[in-house]
C-alpha positions as CSV (number, residue, x, y, z in Angstrom):
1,X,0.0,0.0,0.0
2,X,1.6,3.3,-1.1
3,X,1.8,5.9,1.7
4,X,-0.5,8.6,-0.6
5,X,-3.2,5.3,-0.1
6,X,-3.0,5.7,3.3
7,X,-3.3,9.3,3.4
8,X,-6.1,9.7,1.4
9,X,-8.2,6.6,3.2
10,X,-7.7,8.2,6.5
11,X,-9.0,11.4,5.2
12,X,-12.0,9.8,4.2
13,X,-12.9,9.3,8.2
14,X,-12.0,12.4,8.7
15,X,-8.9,11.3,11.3
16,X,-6.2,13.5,12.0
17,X,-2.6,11.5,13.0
18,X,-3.3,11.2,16.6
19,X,-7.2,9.7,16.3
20,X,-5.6,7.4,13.3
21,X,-2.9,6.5,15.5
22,X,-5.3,5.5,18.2
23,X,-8.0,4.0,16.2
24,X,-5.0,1.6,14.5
25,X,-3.6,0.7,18.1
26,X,-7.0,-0.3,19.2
27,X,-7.9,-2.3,16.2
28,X,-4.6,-3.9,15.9
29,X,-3.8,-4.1,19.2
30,X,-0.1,-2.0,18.3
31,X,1.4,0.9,20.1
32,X,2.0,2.9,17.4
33,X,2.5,6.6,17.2
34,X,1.3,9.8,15.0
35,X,5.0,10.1,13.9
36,X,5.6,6.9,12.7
37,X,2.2,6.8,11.0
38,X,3.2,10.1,8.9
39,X,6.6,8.0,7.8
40,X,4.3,5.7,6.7
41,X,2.5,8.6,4.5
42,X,5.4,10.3,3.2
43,X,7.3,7.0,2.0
44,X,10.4,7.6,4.0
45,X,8.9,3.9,6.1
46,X,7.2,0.9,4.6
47,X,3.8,0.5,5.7
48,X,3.4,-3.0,7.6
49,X,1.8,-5.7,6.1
50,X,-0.6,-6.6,8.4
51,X,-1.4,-2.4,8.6
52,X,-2.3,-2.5,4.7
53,X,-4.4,-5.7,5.2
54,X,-6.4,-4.6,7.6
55,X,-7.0,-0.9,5.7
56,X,-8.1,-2.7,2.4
57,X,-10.2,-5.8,3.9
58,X,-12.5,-4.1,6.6
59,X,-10.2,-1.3,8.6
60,X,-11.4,1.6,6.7
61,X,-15.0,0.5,5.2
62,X,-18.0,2.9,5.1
63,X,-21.0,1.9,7.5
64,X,-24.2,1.8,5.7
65,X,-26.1,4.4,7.9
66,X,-29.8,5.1,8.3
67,X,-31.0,8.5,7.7
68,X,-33.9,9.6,9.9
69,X,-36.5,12.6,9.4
70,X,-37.2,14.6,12.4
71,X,-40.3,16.3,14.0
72,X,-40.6,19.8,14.7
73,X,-39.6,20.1,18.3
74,X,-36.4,17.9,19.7
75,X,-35.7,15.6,22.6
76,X,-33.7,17.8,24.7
77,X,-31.3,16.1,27.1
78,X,-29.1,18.2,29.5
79,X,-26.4,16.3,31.0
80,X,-26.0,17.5,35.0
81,X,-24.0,17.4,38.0
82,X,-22.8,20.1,40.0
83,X,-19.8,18.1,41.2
84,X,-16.7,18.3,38.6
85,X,-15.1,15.4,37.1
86,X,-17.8,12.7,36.9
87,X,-17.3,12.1,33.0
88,X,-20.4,14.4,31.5
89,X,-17.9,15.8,29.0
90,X,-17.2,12.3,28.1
91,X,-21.1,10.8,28.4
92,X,-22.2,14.3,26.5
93,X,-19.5,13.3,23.5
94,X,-20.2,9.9,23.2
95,X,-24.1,10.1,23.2
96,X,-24.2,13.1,20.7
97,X,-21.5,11.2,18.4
98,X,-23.4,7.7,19.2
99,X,-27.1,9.3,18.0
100,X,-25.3,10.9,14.8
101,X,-23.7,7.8,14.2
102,X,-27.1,5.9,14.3
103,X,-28.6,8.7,11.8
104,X,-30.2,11.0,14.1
105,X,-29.3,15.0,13.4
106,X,-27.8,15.9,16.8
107,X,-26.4,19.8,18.3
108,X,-24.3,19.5,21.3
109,X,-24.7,22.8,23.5
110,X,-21.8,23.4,25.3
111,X,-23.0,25.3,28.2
112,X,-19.8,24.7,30.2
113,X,-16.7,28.1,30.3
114,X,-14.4,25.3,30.3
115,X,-15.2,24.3,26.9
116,X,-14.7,21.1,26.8
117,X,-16.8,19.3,25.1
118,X,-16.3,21.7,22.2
119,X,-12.5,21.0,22.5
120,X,-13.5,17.2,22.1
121,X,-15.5,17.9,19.3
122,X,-11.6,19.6,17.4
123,X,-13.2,22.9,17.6
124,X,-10.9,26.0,17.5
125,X,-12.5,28.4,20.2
126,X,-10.2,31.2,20.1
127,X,-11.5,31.6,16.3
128,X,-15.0,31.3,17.2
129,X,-15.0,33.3,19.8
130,X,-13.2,35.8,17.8
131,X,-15.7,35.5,14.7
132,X,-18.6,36.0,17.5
133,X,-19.9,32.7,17.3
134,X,-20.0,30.8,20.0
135,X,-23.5,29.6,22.6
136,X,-22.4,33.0,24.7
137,X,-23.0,35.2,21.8
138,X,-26.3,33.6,21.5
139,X,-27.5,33.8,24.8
140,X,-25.7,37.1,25.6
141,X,-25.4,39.2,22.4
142,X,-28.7,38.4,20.7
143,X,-27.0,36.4,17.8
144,X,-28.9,34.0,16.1
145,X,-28.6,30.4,17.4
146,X,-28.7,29.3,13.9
147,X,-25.5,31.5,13.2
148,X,-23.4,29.7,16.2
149,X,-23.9,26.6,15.1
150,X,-20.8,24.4,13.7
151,X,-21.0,20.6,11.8
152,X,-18.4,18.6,13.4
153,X,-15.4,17.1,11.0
154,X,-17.1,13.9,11.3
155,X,-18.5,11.8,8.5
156,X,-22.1,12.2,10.9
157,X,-24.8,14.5,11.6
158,X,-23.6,16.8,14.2
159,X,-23.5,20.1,15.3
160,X,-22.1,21.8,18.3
161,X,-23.0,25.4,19.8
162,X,-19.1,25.9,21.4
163,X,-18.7,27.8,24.4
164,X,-15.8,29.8,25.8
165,X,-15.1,31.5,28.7
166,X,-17.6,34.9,27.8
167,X,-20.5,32.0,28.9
168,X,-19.3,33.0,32.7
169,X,-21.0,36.4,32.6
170,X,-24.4,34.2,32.3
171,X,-23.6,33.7,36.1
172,X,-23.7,37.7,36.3
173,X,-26.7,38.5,34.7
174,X,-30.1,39.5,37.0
175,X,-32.2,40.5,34.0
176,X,-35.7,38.6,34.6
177,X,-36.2,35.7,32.4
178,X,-32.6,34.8,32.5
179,X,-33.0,31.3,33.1
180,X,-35.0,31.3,29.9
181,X,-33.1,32.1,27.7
182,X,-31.3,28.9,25.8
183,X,-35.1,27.4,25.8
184,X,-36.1,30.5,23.7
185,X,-33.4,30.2,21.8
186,X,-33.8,26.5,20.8
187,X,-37.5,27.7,19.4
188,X,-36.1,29.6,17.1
189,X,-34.9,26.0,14.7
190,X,-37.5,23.8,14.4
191,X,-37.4,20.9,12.6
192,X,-33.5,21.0,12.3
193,X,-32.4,18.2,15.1
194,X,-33.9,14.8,16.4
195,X,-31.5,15.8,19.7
196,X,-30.1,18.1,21.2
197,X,-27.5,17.3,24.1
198,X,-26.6,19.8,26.4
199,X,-23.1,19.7,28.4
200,X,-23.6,21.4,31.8
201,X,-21.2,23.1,34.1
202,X,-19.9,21.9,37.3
203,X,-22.4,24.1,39.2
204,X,-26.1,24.3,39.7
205,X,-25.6,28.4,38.4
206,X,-27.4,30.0,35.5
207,X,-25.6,28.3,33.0
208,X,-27.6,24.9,34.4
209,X,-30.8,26.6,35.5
210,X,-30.8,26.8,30.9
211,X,-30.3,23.7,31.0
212,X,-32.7,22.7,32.9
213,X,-35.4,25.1,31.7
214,X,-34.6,23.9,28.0
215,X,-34.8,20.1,28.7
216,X,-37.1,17.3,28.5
217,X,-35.2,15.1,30.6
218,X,-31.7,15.5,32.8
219,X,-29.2,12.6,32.9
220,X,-27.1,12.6,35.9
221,X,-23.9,11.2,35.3
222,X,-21.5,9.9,38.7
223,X,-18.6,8.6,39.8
224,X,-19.3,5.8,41.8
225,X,-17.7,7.5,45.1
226,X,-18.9,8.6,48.4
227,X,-18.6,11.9,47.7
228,X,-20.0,12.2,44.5
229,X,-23.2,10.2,45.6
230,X,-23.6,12.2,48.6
231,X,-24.2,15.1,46.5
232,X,-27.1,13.8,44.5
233,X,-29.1,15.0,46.8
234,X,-28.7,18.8,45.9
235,X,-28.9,18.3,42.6
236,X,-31.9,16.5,42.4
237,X,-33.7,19.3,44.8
238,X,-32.4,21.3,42.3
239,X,-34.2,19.4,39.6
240,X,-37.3,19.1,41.9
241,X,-37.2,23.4,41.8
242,X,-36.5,23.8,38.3
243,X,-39.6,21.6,37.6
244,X,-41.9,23.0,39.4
245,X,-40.8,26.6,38.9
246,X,-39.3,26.7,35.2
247,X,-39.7,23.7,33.4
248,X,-42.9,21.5,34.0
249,X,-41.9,18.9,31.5
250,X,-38.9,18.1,33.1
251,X,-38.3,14.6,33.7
252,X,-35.2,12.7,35.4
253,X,-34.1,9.7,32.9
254,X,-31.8,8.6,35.3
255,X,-28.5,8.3,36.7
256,X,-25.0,6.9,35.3
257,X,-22.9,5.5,37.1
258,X,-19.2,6.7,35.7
259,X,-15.6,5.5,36.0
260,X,-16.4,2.4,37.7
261,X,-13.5,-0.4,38.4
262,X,-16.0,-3.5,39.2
263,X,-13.2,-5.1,41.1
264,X,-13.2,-2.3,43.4
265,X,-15.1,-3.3,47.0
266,X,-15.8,0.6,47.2
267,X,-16.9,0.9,44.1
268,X,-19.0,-2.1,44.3
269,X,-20.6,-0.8,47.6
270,X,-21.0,2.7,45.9
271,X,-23.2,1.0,43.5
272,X,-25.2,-1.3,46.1
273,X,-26.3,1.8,47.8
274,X,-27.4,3.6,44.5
275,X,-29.6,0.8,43.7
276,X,-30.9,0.5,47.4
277,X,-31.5,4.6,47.6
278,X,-33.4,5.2,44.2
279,X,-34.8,1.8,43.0
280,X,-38.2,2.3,42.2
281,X,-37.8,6.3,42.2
282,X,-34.9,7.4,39.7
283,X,-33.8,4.6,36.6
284,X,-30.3,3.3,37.0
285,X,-28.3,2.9,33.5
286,X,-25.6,0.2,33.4
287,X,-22.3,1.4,34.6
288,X,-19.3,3.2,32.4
289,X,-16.4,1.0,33.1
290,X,-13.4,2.9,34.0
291,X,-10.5,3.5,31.4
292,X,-7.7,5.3,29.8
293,X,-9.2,4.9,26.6
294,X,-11.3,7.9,27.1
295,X,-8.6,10.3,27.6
296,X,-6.8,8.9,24.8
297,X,-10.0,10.0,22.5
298,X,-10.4,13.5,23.8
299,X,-6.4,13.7,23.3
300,X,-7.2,13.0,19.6
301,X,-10.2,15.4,19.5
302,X,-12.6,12.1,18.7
303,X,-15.3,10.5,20.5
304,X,-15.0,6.9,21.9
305,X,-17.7,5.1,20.3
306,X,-16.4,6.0,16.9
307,X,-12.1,5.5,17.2
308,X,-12.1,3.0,20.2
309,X,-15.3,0.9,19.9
310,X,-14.0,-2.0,21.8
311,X,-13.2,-0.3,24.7
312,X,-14.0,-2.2,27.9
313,X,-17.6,-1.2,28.9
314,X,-18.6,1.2,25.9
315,X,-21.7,-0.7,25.7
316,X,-23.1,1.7,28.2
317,X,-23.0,4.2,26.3
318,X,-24.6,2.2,23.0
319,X,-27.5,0.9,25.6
320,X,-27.9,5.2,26.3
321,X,-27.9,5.9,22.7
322,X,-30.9,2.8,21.9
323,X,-32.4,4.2,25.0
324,X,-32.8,8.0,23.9
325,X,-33.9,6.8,20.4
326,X,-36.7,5.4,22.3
327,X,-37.8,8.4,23.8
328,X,-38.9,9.8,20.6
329,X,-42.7,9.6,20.1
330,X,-42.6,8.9,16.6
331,X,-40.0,8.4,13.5
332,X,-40.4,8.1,9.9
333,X,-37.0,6.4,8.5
334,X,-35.5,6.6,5.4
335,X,-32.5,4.3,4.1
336,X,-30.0,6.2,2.9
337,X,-27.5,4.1,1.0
């Protein structure tokens, strides 16, 4: 296999070195690196053998996808916890990329300053913030929604709404109707998603309070630790407020257990008394099995499910993605070869 082969079959996923390099190690089981990949491409290293193979038999095959129509309104999912490092980046990622993947037109808000998940998603947010459109210029500066949305540079469906740090001063302002305003914003493209995912901050603030307000249903992913279970209860009181007071339709879909070692006694325990507090009262999804290989995908700017499918426990996350296409009322499908 020449190396201007390989080059142009990697483009066709869309893959930059790193997400090629990891995609190739997980597939191949290999440890090998961007740099040695770009040898590959510009001829100065012969490709291996069992590399070329595995490119021309099934490596690098398009997937037959189904395209689906979409109503007029969206499901809208905000993904919530006010506790920090719990994996919503990672759970907001993967089930926009997983829904996409399946057909389904997705936007991912990024409500979050940190910006992460539009860092995941390979976006460039000093340019965007400098071209005025990011989710903080919508919300903040009256720019049309429909102007700050982005299609990722993935062979699927999806959009993202990046954030940046101006998304702070949301936290600032006092103006009535504040808590409003992403929901109003949202009515403003009909017809245009099945989904719409929205990555909250680490704090029940103003930035969540839109989430909340937007949604249809809050997923609450956490790490299976004392801490981070002890503070379910705040955040489901703040769920409980947000229904009653903003957002009638509301619903909890449940929680998500996150970064789980099964082998772990604490962990295991962590679980026993999730299932013993909420069963019959809040759904609990399948567990996210702890692992690097989640790290390694945001490193590449990719999402799990698509560059490291076989990663230990990524089933949750397909279970999530069957289980949200379920919660539309109805779908007309069209095969789109």
């Amino acid at each position: 296999m020449p190396g201007a082969e390989m080059r142009e079959l990697r483009k066709t996923k869309n893959l930059n070195l790193s997400a090629f390099a990891v995609f190739l190690n997980q597939s191949l089981d290999r440890n090998y690196g961007k740099a040695q990949i770009s040898r590959w491409e510009n001829g100065t290293q012969s490709i291996p053998a069992n590399v070329a193979q595995f490119l021309r038999s099934n490596g690098m095959k398009t997937q037959r996808r189904t395209q689906y129509t979409v109503g007029r309104s969206p499901i809208v999912i905000a993904i919530a916890n006010q506790k920090g490092g719990v994996a919503k980046t990672t759970t907001a990622v993967n089930l926009s990329y997983g829904l996409a993947a399946r057909g389904f037109p997705t936007l991912l808000v990024d409500m979050d300053a940190q910006a992460s998940a539009s860092l995941h998603l390979n976006m460039n947010i000093a340019a965007v913030k400098k071209a005025g459109r990011t989710i903080a210029d919508a919300l903040l500066r009256k720019v049309a929604l429909a102007d700050v949305l982005h299609p990722v540079e993935w062979d699927v469906p999806l959009h993202v709404a990046p954030s940046c740090f101006d998304i702070s001063s949301l936290e600032m302002l006092m103006e009535a109707g504040r808590e409003k305003l992403l929901s109003e914003r949202l009515e403003t493209i009909p017809g245009k998603f099945a989904f719409v995912i929205i990555d909250c901050p680490p704090h029940l603030g103003n930035a969540t309070q839109n989430a909340l307000a937007a949604a249809d249903y809050v997923l609450i992913p956490t790490q299976a630790a004392v801490l981070s279970v002890d503070g379910l209860t705040q955040l489901l009181g703040s769920i409980e407020v947000a229904n009653r007071r903003l957002n009638p339709r509301l619903k909890i879909w449940g929680i998500l257990p996150t970064m789980v070692q099964p082998r772990n006694r604490q962990d295991a325990d962590t679980l026993n008394d999730l299932e013993q507090t909420y069963a019959g009262r809040i759904r609990l999804f399948p567990y996210v099995v702890r692992s690097t290989n989640y790290e390694q995908a945001a490193a590449a700017a990719r999402a799990t499910l698509e560059v490291l499918p076989k990663t230990i426990g990524i089933e949750a996350y397909n279970l999530l993605c069957e289980e949200a296409i379920n919660l539309l009322p109805a779908v007309k499908e069209v095969v789109n070869g």
